[in-house]
N, C-alpha and C positions, 0 to 999 in steps of 0.2 A: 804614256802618250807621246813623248818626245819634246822637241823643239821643231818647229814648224816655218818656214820665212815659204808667202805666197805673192804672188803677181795675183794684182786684186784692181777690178774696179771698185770696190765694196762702198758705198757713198758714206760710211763710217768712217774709213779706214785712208780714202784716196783723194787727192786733188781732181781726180778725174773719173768720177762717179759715172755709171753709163753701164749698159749688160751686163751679164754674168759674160764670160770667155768661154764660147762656144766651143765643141771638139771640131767643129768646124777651121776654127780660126787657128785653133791650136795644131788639129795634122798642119794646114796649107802653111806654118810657120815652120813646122819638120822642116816638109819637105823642099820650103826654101833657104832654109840655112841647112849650108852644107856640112855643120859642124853636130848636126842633132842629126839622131837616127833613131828609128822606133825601134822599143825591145818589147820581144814576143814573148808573156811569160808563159809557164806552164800552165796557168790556172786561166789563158785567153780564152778559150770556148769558153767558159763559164760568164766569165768578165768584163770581155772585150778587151779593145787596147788602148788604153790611155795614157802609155809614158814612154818617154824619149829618152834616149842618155845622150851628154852630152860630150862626144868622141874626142875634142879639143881641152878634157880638164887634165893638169900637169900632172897627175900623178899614174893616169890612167884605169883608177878603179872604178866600174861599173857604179859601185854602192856610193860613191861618195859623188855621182854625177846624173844621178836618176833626178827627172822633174815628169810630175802627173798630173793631168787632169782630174779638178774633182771638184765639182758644186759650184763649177764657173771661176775655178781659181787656179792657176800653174804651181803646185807644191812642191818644196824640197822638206828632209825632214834632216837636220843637222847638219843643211851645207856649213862647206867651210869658204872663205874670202874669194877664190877664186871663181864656185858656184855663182856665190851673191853677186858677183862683179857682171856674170852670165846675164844671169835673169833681171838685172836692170836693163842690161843690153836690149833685154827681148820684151821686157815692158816698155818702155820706149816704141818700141816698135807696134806694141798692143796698146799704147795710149792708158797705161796703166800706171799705177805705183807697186814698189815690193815693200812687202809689211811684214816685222815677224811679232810673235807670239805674245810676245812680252810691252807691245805698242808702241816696237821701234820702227823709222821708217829708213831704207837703204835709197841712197842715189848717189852718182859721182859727181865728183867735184870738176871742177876746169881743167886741171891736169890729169882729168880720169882715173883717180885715186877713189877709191872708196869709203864713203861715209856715211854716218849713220844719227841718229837722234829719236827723240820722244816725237812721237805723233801728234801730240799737242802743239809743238814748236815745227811742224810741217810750214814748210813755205806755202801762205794762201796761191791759188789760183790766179790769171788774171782774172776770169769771171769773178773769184771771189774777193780779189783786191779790188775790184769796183766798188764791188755792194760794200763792203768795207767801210770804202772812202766815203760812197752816203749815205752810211747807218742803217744799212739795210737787210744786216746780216741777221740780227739776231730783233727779238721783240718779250714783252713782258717780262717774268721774272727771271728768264735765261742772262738776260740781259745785265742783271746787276750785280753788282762784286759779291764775294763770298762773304765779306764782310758785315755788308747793308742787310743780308740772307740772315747770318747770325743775331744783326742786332733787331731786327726785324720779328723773330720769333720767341723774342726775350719779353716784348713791349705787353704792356695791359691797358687795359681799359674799362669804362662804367655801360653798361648797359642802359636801358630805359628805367628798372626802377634802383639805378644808384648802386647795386652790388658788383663789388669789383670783380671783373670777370677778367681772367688772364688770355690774352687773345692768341698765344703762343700757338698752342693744339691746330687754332684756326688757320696760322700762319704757313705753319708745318705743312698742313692739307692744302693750302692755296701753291706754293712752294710744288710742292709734291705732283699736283695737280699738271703743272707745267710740264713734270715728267712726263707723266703719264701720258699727255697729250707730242713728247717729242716720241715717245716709244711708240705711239699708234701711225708717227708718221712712217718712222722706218718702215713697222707690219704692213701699211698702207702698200709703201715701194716695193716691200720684199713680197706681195700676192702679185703683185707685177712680171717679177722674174722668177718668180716660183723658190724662190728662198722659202728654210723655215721660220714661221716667224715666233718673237720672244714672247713665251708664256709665264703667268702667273699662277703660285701654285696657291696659298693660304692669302687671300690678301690683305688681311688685318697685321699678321704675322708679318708676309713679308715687307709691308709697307715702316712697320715700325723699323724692321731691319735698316729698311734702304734710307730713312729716315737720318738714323741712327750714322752710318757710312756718309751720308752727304755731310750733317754735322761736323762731323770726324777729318773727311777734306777740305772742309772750308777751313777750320780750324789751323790747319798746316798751312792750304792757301789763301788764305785774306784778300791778296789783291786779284784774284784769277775772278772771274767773272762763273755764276751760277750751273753757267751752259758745261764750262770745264770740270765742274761735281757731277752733274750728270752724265758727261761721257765716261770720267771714270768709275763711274757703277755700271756702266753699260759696257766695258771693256771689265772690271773684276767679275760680271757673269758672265763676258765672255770663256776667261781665264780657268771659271768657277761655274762648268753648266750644272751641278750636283747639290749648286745651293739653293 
């Protein structure tokens, strides 16, 4: 499959969530930078045309300057520095973020130097540094450390006739339950822009998995908030669509 770095509104993925990137938007950016130029490949009847090379990379190789439209996102597959330096340039200009595979995000820095970091550690938004500031970003169990999660689904308690019942299971499912309900919002967003959306295969099965994974990064991260285990099981089946 490769390595992948895309200009993405993807509201997963981006500070600036908003349509898929139209081929609309994407010729009229050809053809206004004079440094992109469409390439016709052999297989166009078939496929149409949806990629540019971009004429100004220093070394001058086609392969290593190629970006394509595809599913509402501008893709390189293996850029190298001077690419990535590119397609910020051009997301900028798409209102966009560049994201690669692995859930790093690329932007420059003040001396236009090129940098990169975990997607988790993204600079909020201004819209999102508001809600932020009054607590409005997040709600219910997303909301609480990985920690309070863990100890949370350890606790027990008595039922009506006195038999200790361990509440852990029910924890787990309340917990879990938040999931579910942040994954219906995405599918919600993505029947919007015709994204596909994330399916369930066994879900007895997979829920103990996912269970199982959430555990497993709280355990690492203690002080990250619940919301942060669930993106990272939603970015490891990114990673991981065969599981």
């Amino acid at each position: 499959m490769g390595y992948d770095v895309e200009i993405t509104r993807n509201p997963l993925f981006s500070r600036k969530p908003g349509p898929k990137i139209t081929l609309d938007e994407w010729f009229d950016m050809i053809r206004r930078d004079s440094e992109l130029k469409f390439f016709i490949s052999a297989d166009a009847a078939d496929y149409g045309v949806d990629t540019a090379l971009w004429t100004a990379h220093p070394n001058g190789e086609e392969s290593d300057s190629a970006l394509w439209c595809f599913d509402g996102r501008i893709v390189a597959k293996y850029p190298d520095e001077p690419l990535i330096r590119k397609m910020v340039m051009l997301a900028a200009r798409l209102d966009a973020d560049v994201v690669g595979d692995n859930g790093e995000y690329y932007e420059l820095d003040e001396g236009g130097a090129l940098v990169s970091g975990e997607i988790e550690t993204l600079p909020a938004s201004k819209e999102q540094q508001s809600l932020i500031r009054l607590g409005s970003i997040l709600y219910g169990g997303g909301s609480a450390k990985c920690d309070v999660f863990l100890t949370r689904i350890q606790e027990a308690s008595y039922d009506s006739t006195t038999r200790l019942v361990p509440t852990a299971f029910a924890m787990k499912l309340n917990y879990y339950s938040w999931y579910l309900g942040f994954i219906t919002a995405i599918n919600e967003n993505r029947t919007k822009d015709g994204a596909s959306l994330i399916q369930f295969g066994n879900a007895a099965e997979r829920r103990a998995r996912d269970i199982d994974f959430l555990i497993a990064y709280s355990e690492k991260h203690p002080d990250q908030t619940f919301y942060h285990a669930v993106c990272a099981l939603v970015h490891y089946y990114k990673d991981n669509p065969a599981s």
